[in-house]
N, C-alpha and C positions, 0 to 999 in steps of 0.2 A: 297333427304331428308330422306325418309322410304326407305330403303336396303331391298328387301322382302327372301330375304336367310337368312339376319341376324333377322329378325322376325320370321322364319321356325328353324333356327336353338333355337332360343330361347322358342318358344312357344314347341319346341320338348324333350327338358331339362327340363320344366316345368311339364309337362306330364311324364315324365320318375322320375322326381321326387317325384310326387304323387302317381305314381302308387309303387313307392317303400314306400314312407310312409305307405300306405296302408296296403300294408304287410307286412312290421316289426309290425304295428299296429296289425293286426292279427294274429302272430303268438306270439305274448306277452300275451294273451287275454290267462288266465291260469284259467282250469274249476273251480279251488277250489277258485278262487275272485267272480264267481259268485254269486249274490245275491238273483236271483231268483234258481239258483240249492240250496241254501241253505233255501231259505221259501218254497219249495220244497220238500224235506227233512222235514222238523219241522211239515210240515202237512201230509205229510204222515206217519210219528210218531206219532203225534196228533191222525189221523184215526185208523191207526192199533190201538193204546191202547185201542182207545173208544170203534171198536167192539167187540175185548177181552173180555173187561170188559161186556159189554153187552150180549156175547154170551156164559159168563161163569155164569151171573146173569139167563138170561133165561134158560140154563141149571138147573142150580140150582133150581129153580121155578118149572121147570118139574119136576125134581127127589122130592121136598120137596109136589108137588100136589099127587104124587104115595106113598110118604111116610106115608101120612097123615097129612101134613102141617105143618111141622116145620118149624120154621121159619129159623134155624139155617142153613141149609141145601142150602138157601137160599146165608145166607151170605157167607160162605163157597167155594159156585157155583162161586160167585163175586171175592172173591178173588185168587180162582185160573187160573178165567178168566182176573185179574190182573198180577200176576206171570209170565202168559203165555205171555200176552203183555208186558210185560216189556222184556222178551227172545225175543220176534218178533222185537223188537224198537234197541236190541241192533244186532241181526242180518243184522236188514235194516243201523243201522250206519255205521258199519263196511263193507259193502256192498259200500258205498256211498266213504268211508273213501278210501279203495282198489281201486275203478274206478279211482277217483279223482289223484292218484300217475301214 
């Protein structure tokens, strides 16, 4: 009734099968469909700009307390710790952009 070769050969095909789906399955699996490399990405964008901004604000703050408190000097500190982050965000994309090829 059960053949046991033809159960051995069968259950052998089956196995040979899956372990080839497997890896077509994983060699298909291409970095740039990731979804977590790309929130990934967006937050590390997100960080680098915030402490740019923050460490071109606290500059600023330093230099305008030795100035005698202008305020200007302040803003000034912010936006080129803006500037700066926005050069740092487009480095880390292109960075990302390059790996991913």
């Amino acid at each position: 009734m059960f053949d046991i070769k033809e159960i051995d050969k069968r259950s052998t095909a089956s196995i040979q099968l899956v372990r080839i789906s497997r890896r077509s399955c994983m060699q298909n699996r291409k970095s740039e469909n990731n979804p977590w490399r790309a929130a990934g990405m967006a937050g590390a964008a997100g960080v680098d700009l915030a402490v740019c901004i923050l460490l071109g604000y606290l500059g600023g703050k330093w230099l305008s307390d030795r100035m005698g408190g202008e305020k200007i000097v302040v803003a000034i500190g912010a936006l080129i710790g803006l500037f700066a982050g926005i050069a740092s965000v487009i480095v880390l994309i292109r960075y990302f952009l390059k790996d991913s090829k």
